[in-house]
N, C-alpha and C positions, 0 to 999 in steps of 0.2 A: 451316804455320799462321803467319799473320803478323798483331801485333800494332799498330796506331796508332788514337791518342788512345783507349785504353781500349774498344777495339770489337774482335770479332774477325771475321776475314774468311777466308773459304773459301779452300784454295788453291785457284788456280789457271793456266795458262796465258798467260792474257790479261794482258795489262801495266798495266791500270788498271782500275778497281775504282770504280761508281758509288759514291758514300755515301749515295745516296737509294736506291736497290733491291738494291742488292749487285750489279748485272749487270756482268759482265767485258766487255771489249771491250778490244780489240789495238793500237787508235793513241789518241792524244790526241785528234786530231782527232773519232775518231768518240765517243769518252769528251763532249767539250764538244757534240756537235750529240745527242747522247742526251740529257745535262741540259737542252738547249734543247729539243727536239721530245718528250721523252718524260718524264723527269719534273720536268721544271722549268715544265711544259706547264699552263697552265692552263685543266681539264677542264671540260664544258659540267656545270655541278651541275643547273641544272633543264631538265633532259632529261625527256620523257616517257616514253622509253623503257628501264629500266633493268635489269643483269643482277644477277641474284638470286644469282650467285655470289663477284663479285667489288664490286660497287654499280656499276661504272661507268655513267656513264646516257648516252643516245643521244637524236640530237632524230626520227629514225626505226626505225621496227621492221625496216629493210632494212637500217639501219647494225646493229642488237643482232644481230641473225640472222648478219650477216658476224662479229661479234665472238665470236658463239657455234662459228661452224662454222670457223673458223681461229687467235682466239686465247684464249681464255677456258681456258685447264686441257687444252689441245689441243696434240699433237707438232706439228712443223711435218710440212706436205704435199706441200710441193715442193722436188723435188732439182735440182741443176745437173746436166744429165747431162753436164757438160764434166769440175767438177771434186768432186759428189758434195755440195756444200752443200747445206742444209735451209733451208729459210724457211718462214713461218707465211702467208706471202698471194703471189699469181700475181705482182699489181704489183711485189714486192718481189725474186720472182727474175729478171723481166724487168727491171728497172733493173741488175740484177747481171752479167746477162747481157751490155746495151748498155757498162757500163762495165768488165768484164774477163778478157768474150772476144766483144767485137766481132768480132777477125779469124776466130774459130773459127766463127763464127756465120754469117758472109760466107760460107767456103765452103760449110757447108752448103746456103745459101741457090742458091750460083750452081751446086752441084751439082743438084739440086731434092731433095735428102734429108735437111731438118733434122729432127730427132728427131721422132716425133709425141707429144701432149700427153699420151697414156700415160707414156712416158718420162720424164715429169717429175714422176711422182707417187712421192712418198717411201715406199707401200705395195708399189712392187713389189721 
């Protein structure tokens, strides 16, 4: 348990420690582009579209539906079958994917047997 400016904080692993949501995360780097992109994010308030669980609001019912089916109170659904990561959206393990295992990925590609899309699902 570790104790600064009068708050406590979860242990954990991770080497920095949002103060806006508690969320861990391993470099600095990715700790300042969180506070930028996520919560230092300034959200659409009059949205028409909004979740009844968390308020967040959306300006389409295609954006709340994506929100409901991968992040709203939902495990993540997609694994890296390289190195077993979880993610909560496709886009997000495909960026992970291109940035850190390009070469793994290459061979698969030039073999013609990259995983198929089952394989990527955190249910199996």
């Amino acid at each position: 348990m570790s104790i600064t400016q009068n708050s406590w904080s979860p242990p954990t692993r991770k080497g920095y420690m949002c103060p806006g949501c508690g969320k861990g995360l391993s470099h600095k780097y990715t700790l300042d582009r969180h506070l930028k992109t996520v919560c230092g994010k300034v959200r659409n308030t009059n949205g028409k579209w909004k979740c009844k669980d968390c308020n967040r609001t959306y300006e389409s019912q295609g954006s709340l539906s994506r929100h409901y089916r991968y992040e709203c109170h939902v495990n993540p659904q997609f694994r890296c079958v390289f190195c077993k990561r979880l993610f909560t959206q496709k886009c997000s393990l495909s960026r992970h994917l291109k940035k850190k295992h390009q070469k793994d990925v290459n061979v698969y590609v030039e073999l013609g047997s990259y995983p198929s899309r089952s394989t990527t699902s955190a249910s199996e």
